[in-house]
C-alpha positions in Angstrom: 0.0 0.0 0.0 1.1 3.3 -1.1 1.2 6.3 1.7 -0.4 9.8 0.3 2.3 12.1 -0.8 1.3 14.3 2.3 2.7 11.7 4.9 6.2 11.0 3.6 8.6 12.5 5.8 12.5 13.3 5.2 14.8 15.8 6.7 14.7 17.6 3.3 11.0 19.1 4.4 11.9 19.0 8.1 11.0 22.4 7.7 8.0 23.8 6.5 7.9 27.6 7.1 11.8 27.7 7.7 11.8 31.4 8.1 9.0 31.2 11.1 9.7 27.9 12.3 13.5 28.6 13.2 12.6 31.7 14.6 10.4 30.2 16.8 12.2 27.4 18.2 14.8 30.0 18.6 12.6 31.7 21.4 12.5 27.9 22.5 16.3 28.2 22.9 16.6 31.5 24.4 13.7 30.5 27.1 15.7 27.3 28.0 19.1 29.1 27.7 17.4 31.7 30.1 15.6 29.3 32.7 18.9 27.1 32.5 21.4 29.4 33.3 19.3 31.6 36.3 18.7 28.0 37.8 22.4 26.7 37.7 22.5 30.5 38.9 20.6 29.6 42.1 22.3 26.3 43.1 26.3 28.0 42.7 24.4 30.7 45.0 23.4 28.4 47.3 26.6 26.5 47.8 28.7 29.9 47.8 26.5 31.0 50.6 26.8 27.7 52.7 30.8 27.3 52.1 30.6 31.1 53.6 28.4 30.2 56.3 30.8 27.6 57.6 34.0 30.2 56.9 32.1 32.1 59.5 31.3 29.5 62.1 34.8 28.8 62.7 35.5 25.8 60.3 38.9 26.0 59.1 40.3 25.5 55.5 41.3 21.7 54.8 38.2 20.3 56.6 36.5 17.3 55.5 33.4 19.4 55.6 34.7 21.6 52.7 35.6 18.0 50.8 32.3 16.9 51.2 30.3 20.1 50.5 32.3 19.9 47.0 31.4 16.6 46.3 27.5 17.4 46.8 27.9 20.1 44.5 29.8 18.0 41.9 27.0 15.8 42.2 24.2 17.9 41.9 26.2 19.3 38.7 26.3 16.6 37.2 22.9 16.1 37.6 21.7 18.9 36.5 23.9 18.8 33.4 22.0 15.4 32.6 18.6 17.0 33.1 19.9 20.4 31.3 20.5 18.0 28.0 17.2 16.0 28.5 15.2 19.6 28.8 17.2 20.9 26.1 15.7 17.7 23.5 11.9 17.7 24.8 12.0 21.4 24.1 14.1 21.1 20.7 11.2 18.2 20.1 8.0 20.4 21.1 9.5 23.4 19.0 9.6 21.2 15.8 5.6 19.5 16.5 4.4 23.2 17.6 5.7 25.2 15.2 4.8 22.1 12.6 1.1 22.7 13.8 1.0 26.3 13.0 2.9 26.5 10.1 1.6 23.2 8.2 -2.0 24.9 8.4 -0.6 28.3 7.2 1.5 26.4 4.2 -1.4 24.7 3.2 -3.9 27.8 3.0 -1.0 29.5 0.8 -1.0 27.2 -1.1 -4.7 26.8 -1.5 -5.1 29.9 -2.2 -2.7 29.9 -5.0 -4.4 27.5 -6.7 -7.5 27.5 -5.7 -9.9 26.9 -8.2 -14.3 25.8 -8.2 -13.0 22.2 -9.0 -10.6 21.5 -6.5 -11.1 19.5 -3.3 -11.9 21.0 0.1 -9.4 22.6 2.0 -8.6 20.1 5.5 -6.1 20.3 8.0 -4.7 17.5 9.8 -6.5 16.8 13.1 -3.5 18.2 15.4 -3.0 21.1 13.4 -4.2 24.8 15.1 -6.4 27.0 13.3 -9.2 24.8 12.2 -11.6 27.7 12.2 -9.6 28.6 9.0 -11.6 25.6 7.4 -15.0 27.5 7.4 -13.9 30.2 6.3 -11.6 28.9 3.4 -15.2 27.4 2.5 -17.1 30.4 2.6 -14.5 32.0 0.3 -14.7 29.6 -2.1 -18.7 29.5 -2.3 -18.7 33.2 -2.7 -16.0 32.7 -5.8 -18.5 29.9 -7.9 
């Protein structure tokens, strides 16, 4: 069985809208970039703070409390290096589905438009795609054209 022309996939027409849909999971980027660093922010804040607490308490330099308050941060690094990767692919992934939802529908009416004539077939977006309320209205335009 042959799949519809519309279906086949291939990293030539990853993108459909590349001028809107880099753009857009640009702003992904930037968000993450954002959220990333003031969070890795927080945690070197927080470590700083407590290595300065115990400065102040009396704990002197060479103690195994030092030793192990490094390790705990290495750890948590690492950790959130791991996470900071995984974060980084989900929103890489949910850039490329969203802005394939808004620009498939928007590629499609341009297109329809273009060469839209009283034979051709009804204009349909895919179930996930946004703007379905464009369907109507593509339909009322062509009625009023016949």
């Amino acid at each position: 069985m042959n799949k519809p022309e519309t279906a086949s996939r291939s990293l030539k027409n990853l993108l459909i809208e590349p001028n809107f849909q880099l753009k857009l999971i640009g702003y992904f980027i930037f968000v993450f970039a954002l959220t990333t660093i003031s969070l890795y922010s927080t945690t070197f804040l927080f470590f700083w703070k407590l290595k300065q607490k115990a400065v102040n308490v009396g704990i002197p330099d060479g103690h195994i409390f030092y030793r192990y308050l490094a390790n705990q941060k290495s750890d948590l690094d690492g950790l959130f290096i791991g996470l900071a990767i995984l974060n980084f692919l989900v929103l890489i992934g949910l850039g490329f589905l969203i802005s394939h939802r808004v620009a498939g529908p928007i590629n499609k009416l341009k297109n329809y438009l273009k060469n839209m004539a009283k034979d051709s077939e009804d204009f349909k977006l895919r179930e996930n795609d946004f703007f379905h309320d464009l369907q109507p209205i593509v339909k009322d335009l062509k009625d009023k054209l016949k």
